[in-house]
C-alpha positions as CSV (number, residue, x, y, z in Angstrom):
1,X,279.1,127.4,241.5
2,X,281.4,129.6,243.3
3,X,284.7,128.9,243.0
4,X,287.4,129.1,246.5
5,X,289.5,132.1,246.1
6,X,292.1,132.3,249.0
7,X,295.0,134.9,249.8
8,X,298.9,133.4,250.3
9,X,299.5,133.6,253.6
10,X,303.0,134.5,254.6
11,X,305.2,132.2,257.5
12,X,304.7,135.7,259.6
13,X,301.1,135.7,258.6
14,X,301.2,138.6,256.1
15,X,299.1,138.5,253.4
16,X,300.7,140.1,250.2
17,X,298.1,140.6,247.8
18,X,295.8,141.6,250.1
19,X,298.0,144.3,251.7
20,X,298.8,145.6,247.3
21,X,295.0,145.5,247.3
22,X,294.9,148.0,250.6
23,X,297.6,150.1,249.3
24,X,295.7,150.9,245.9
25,X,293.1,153.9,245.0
26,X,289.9,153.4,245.6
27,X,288.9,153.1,241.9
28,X,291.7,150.4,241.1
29,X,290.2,148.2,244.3
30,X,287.4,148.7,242.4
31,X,288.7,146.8,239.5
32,X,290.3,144.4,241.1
33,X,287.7,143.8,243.3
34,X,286.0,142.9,239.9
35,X,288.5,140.5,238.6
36,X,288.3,138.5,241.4
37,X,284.9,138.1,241.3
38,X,285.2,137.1,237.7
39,X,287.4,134.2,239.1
40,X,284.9,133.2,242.1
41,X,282.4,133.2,239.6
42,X,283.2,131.3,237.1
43,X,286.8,129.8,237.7
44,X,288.3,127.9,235.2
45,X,286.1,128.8,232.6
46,X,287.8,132.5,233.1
47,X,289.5,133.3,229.7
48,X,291.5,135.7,228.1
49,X,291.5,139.0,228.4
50,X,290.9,138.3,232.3
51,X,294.0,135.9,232.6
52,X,296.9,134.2,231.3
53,X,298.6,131.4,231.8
54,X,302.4,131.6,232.5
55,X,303.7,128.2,233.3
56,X,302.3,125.0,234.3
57,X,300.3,125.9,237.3
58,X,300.9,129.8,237.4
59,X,298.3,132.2,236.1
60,X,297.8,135.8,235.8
61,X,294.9,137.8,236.5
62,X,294.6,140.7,234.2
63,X,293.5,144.0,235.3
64,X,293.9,147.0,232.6
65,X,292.8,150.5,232.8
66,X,294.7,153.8,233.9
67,X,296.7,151.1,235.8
68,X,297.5,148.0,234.8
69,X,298.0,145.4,237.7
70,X,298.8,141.7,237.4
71,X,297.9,139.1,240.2
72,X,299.7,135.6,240.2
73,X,297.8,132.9,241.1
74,X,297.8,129.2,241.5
75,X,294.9,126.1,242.1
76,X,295.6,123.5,244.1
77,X,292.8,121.3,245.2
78,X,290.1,123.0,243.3
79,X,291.2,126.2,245.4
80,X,292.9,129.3,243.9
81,X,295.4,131.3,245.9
82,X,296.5,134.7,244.7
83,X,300.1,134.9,245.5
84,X,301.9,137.9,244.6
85,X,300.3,141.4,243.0
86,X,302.4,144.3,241.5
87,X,301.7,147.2,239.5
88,X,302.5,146.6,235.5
89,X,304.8,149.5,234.2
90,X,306.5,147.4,231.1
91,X,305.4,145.1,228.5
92,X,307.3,142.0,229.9
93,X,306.7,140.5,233.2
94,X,310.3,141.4,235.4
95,X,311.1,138.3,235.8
96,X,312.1,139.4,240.0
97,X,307.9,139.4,239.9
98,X,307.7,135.8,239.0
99,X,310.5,134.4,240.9
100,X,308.4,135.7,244.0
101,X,305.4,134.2,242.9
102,X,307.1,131.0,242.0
103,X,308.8,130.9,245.4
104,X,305.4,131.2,246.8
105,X,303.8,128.7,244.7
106,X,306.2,126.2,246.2
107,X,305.2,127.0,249.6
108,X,301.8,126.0,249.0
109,X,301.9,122.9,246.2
């Protein structure tokens, strides 16, 4: 079964992960192209090292290599929307990272 991966849509229309995505070298789109097909594909029965949970609701998907990157993402009706994407540089999460993801989770739940 594949699972419904959607992008958060901004209230100007922007889509923020997807505009991270088109920002990246081609070999991290690679990569992250991956992950997300990891999370079409098989969904909730994705585990660690390919995501974490954060909080109730809020997840991260976990892309390591040459550069680490760290997608927030929600599921709300079955469906998961990636909400905010940024570029790892430390080992904790800033926490100005996941008030934006939080402050689009609320847009959407």
């Amino acid at each position: 079964m594949a699972w419904k991966v959607l992008f958060f849509q901004t209230a100007r229309g922007d889509y923020p992960v997807q505009n991270f995505i088109d920002e990246q070298d081609m070999p991290t789109q690679t990569k992250i192209a991956s992950a997300i097909r990891l999370l079409i594909d098989y969904g909730p029965y994705l585990k660690p090292p390919y995501i974490k949970k954060l909080q109730d609701k809020l997840y991260e998907l976990r892309i390591s290599g040459k550069i680490a990157v760290r997608i927030f993402y929600t599921i709300t009706q079955g469906e998961y929307y990636l909400l905010h994407a940024f570029k790892k540089k430390s080992q904790k999460t800033p926490s100005t990272e996941l008030k934006t993801a939080l402050d689009r989770m609320k847009e959407i739940v």
